[in-house]
C-alpha positions in Angstrom: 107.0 -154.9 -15.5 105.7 -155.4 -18.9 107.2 -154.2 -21.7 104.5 -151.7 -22.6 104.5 -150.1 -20.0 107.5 -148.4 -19.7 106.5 -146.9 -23.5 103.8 -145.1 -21.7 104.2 -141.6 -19.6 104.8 -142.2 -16.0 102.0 -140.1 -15.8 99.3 -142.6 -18.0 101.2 -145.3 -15.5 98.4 -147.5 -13.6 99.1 -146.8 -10.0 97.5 -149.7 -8.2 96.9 -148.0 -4.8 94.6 -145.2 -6.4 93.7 -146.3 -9.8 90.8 -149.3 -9.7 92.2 -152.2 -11.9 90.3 -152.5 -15.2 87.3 -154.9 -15.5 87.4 -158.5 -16.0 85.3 -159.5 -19.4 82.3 -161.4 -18.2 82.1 -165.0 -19.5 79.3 -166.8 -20.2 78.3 -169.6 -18.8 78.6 -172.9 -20.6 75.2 -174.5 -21.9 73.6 -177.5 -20.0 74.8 -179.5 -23.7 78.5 -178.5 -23.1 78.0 -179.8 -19.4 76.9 -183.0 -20.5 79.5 -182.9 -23.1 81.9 -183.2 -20.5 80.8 -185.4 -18.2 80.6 -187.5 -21.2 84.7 -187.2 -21.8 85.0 -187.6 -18.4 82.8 -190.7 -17.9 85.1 -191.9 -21.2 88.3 -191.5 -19.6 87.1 -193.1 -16.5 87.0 -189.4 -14.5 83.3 -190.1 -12.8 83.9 -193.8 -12.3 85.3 -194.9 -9.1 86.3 -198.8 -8.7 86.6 -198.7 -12.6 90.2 -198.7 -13.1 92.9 -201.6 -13.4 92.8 -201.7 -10.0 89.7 -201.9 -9.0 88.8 -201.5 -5.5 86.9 -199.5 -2.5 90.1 -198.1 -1.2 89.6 -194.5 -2.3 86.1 -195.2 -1.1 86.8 -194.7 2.4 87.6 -191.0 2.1 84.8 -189.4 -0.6 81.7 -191.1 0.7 82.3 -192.2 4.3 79.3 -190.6 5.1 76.9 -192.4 2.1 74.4 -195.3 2.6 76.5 -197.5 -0.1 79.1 -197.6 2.3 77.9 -198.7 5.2 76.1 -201.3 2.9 79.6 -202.3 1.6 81.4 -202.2 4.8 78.0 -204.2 6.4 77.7 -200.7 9.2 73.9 -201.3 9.6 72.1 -202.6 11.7 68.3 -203.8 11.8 66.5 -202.7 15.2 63.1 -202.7 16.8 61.0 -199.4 17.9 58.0 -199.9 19.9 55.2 -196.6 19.9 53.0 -196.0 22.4 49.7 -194.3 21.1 47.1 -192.7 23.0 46.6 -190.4 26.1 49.6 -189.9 27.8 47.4 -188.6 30.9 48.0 -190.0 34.4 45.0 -191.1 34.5 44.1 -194.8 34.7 40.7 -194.5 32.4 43.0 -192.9 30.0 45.8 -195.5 30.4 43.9 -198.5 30.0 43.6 -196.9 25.6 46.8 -197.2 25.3 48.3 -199.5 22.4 51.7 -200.3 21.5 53.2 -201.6 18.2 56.5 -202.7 17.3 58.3 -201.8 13.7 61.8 -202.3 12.5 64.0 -199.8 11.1 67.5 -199.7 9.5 69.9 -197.9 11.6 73.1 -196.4 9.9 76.5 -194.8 11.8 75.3 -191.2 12.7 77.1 -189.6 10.5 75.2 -191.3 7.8 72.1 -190.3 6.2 69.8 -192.2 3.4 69.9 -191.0 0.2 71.4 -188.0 -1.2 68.9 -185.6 -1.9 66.3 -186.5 0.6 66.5 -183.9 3.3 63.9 -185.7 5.3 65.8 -189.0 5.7 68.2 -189.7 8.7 70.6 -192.2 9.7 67.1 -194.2 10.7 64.7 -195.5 8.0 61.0 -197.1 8.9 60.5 -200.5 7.2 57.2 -200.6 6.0 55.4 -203.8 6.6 55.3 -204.5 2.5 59.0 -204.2 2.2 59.3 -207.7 3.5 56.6 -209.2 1.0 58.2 -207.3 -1.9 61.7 -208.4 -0.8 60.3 -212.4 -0.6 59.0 -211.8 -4.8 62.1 -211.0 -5.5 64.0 -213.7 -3.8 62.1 -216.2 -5.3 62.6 -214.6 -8.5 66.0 -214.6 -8.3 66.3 -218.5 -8.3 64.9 -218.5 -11.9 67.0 -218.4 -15.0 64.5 -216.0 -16.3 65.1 -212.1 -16.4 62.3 -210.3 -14.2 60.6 -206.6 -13.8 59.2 -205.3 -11.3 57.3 -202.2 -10.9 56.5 -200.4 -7.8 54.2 -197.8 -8.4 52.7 -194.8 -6.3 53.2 -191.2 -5.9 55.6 -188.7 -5.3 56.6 -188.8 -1.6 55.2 -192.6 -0.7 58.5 -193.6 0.0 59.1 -195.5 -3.2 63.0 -194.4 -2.5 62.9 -195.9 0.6 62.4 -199.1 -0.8 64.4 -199.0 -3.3 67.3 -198.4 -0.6 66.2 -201.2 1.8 65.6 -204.0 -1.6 69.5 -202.5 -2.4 70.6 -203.2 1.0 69.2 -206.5 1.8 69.8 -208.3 -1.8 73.6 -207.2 -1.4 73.4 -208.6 2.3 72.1 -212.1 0.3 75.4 -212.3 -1.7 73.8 -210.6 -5.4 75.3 -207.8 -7.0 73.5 -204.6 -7.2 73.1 -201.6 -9.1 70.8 -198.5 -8.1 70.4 -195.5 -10.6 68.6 -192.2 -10.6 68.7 -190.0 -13.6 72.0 -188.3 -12.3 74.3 -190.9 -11.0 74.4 -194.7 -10.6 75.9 -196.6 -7.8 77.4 -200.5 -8.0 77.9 -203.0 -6.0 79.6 -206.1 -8.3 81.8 -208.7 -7.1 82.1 -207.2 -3.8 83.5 -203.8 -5.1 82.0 -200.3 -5.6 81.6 -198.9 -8.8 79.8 -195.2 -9.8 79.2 -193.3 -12.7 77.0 -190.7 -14.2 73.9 -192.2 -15.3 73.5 -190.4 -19.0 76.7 -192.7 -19.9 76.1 -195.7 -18.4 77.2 -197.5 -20.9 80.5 -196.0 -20.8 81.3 -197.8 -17.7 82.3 -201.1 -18.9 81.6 -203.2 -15.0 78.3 -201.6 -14.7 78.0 -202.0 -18.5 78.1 -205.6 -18.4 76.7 -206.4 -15.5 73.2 -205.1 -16.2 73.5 -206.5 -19.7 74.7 -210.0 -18.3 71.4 -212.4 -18.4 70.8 -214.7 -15.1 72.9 -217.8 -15.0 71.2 -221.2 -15.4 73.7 -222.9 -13.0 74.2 -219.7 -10.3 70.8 -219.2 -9.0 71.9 -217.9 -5.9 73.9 -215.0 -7.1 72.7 -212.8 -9.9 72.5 -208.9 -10.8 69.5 -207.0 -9.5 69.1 -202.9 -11.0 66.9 -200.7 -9.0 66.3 -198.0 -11.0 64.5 -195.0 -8.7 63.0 -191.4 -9.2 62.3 -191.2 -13.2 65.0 -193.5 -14.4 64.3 -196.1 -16.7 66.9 -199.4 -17.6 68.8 -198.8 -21.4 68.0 -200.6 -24.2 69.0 -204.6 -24.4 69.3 -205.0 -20.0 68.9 -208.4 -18.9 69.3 -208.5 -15.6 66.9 -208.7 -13.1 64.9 -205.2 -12.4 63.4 -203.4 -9.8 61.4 -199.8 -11.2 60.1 -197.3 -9.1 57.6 -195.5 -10.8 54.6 -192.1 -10.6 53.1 -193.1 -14.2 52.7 -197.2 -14.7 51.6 -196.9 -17.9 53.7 -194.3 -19.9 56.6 -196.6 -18.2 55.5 -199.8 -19.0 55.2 -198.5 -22.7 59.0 -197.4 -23.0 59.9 -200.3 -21.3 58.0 -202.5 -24.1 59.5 -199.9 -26.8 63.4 -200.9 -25.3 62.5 -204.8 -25.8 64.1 -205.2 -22.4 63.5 -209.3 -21.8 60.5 -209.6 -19.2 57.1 -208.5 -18.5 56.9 -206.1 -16.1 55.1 -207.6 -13.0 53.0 -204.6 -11.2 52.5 -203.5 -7.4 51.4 -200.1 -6.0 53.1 -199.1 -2.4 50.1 -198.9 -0.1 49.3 -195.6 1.5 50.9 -194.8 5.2 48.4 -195.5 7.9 48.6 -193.3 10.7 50.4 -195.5 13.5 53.4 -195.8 10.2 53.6 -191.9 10.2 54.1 -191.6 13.7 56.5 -194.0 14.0 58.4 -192.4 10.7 57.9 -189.3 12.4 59.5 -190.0 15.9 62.6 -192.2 14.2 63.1 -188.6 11.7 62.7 -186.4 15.0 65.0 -188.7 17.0 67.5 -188.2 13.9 67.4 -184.6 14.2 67.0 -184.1 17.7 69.2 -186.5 19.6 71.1 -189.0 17.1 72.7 -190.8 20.1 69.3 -192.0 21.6 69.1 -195.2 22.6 65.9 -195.1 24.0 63.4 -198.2 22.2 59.8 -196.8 23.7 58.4 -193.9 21.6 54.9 -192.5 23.0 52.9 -190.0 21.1 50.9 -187.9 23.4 46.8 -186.9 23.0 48.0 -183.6 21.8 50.3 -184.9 19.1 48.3 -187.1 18.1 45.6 -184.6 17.4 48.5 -182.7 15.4 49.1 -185.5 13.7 45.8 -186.6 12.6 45.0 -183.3 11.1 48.2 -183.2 9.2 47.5 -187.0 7.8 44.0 -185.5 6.7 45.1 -182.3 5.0 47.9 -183.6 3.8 46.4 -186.9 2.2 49.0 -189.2 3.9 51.8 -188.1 2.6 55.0 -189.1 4.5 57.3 -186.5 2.6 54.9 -183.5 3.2 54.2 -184.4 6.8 57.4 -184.8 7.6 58.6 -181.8 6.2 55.9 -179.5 7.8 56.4 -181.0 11.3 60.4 -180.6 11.0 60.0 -176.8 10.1 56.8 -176.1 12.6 57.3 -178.5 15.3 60.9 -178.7 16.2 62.2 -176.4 18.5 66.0 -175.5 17.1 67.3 -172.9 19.2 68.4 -174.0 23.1 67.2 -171.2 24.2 63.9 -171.6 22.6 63.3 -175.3 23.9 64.0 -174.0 27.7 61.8 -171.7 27.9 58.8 -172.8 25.8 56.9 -176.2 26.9 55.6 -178.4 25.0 52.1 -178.2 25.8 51.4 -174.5 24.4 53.6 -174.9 21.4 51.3 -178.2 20.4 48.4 -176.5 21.2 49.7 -173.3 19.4 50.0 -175.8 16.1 46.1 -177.2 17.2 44.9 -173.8 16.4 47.1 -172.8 13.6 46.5 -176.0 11.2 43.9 -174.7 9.4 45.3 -172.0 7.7 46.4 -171.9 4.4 50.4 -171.5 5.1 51.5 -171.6 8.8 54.4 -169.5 9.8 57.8 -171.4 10.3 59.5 -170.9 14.1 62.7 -170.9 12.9 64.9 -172.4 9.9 67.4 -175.4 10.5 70.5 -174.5 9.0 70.9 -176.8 5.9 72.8 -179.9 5.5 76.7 -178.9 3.6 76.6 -180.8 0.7 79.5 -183.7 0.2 82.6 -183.0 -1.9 
């Protein structure tokens, strides 16, 4: 018992089973400057950089992001498989059989408990490679064998799927042996020498690997190894890089400007991601719905009924074609969550239900999935 207290009256003596204890001051919270302040310190002392010590390494990898894209790309978990989509009637009939198409796409499949991307809630463990990603992947092979520092610039709007690319170009240039560094504005992930490095992006330059890496200039003599940075969502390289660069981008020329203004070594070499046609939404649509649905499916044949389809068209209209929105309204509108729900509703009349609904200015949500825990 404190010393005080036996000073005091028994009487003025706090008796904890009837008294209330006394009320905690209330402190305030600490500014947004005095957050960065210390993730600064700790980016300094090493505290946000994983891989970055004297013994570097992916060990302690294994247990705080077993779950993350970067490391099934470091441990080589994915694998590349084919979906084929049926589109058209799905009647019995054999008029209505005789429209039906079917086209093939690839997509990246990660373990299931996998998802890409951090802060997309509509990506999966699947991902949809667009037919460009191929032709965008070839440039920057080729320009890899040059001594010369590159920039590219993938442009379009919020939503496209520009972060999609960005993931698949990460994947597949680390897959060809280069190192490989992906940023957003928050943190930045590493792939150099085989190892994983990450740090907060604000203090980059605090992280002496990734540091040097992007800094490092292509080697005249190594042309099949060098450093590519993807930089995604709003993030722009520092001042002085000279590595190869990859920039995803909503405003070309605001970008291109601060690019000039940080006398980074190239000229940035510009290409807009082409709007989803419809048959890429479906598809994108049925790999997300598999995802959510039934992540052990095995099954390669996808068909997208009349009714869907009509869904789906109206959707890609209102919504101009944007994968992110369409993706989003289907996954709150169109999936049945509940058991219960799914047995005793059909199909049919809940499509139908959506038909008739499309047109109004905010449709009502069925139910709410329960949200994704965040990682530790």
């Amino acid at each position: 018992m404190p010393v005080h207290a036996f000073l005091q009256p028994h009487s003025a003596r706090r008796n904890p089973r009837t008294m209330a204890p006394p009320k905690k001051q209330s402190q305030a919270m600490p500014s947004m400057k005095e957050l960065q302040d210390l993730l600064a310190q700790l980016d300094a002392e090493g505290g946000l950089a994983i891989g970055g010590g004297e013994d570097a390494g992916s060990a302690n990898l294994d247990d705080l992001y077993d779950d993350s894209y970067f490391y099934s790309i470091l441990h080589d978990t994915i694998k590349q498989d084919t979906i084929e989509i049926s589109s058209g009637n799905n009647s019995n009939s054999s008029d209505d059989a005789s429209t039906e198409s079917t086209k093939k796409f690839d997509i990246l499949t990660l373990p299931e408990e996998c998802s890409w991307g951090d802060d997309h809630e509509s990506l999966g463990h699947q991902m949809l490679i667009r037919p460009g990603y191929e032709a965008v992947l070839a440039a920057l092979t080729a320009a890899s064998s040059k001594p010369d520092s590159s920039i590219f610039m993938a442009a379009g709007p919020v939503g496209v799927g520009k972060s999609c690319l960005a993931y698949f170009l990460a994947y597949k240039l680390f897959k060809a042996g280069h190192d490989v560094v992906i940023s957003d504005p928050m943190f930045t992930n590493a792939f150099i020498d085989r190892t994983y490095y990450s740090c907060y992006s604000p203090h980059l330059d605090k992280h002496t690997a990734i540091h040097e890496a992007v800094m490092k200039a292509p080697s005249t003599t190594q042309t099949d190894r060098c450093t590519w940075w993807i930089c995604d969502d709003g993030y722009l390289p520092v001042k002085g890089a000279k590595c190869h660069m990859v920039v995803n981008t909503t405003s070309v020329d605001r970008d291109v400007d601060t690019i000039r203004k940080r006398k980074l070594a190239a000229t940035p070499v510009q290409f807009q991601i082409p709007t989803w046609t419809l048959d890429e939404i479906k598809v994108g649509l049925l790999v997300s719905l598999a995802t959510a649905t039934d992540p052990a499916s095995t099954e390669k044949a996808k068909t997208v009924t009349k009714e869907q389809d009509q869904v789906l068209e109206g959707l890609y209209k209102k919504m101009k074609a944007n994968p992110r929105k369409i993706f989003g309204w289907v996954k709150e509108n169109w999936v049945v969550h509940e058991p219960e729900a799914a047995a005793s509703t059909s199909k049919e009349g809940d499509i139908a239900s959506l038909i008739s609904g499309l047109n109004s200015t905010k449709p009502k949500s069925k139910s709410k999935s329960k949200s994704k825990p965040k990682r530790k």
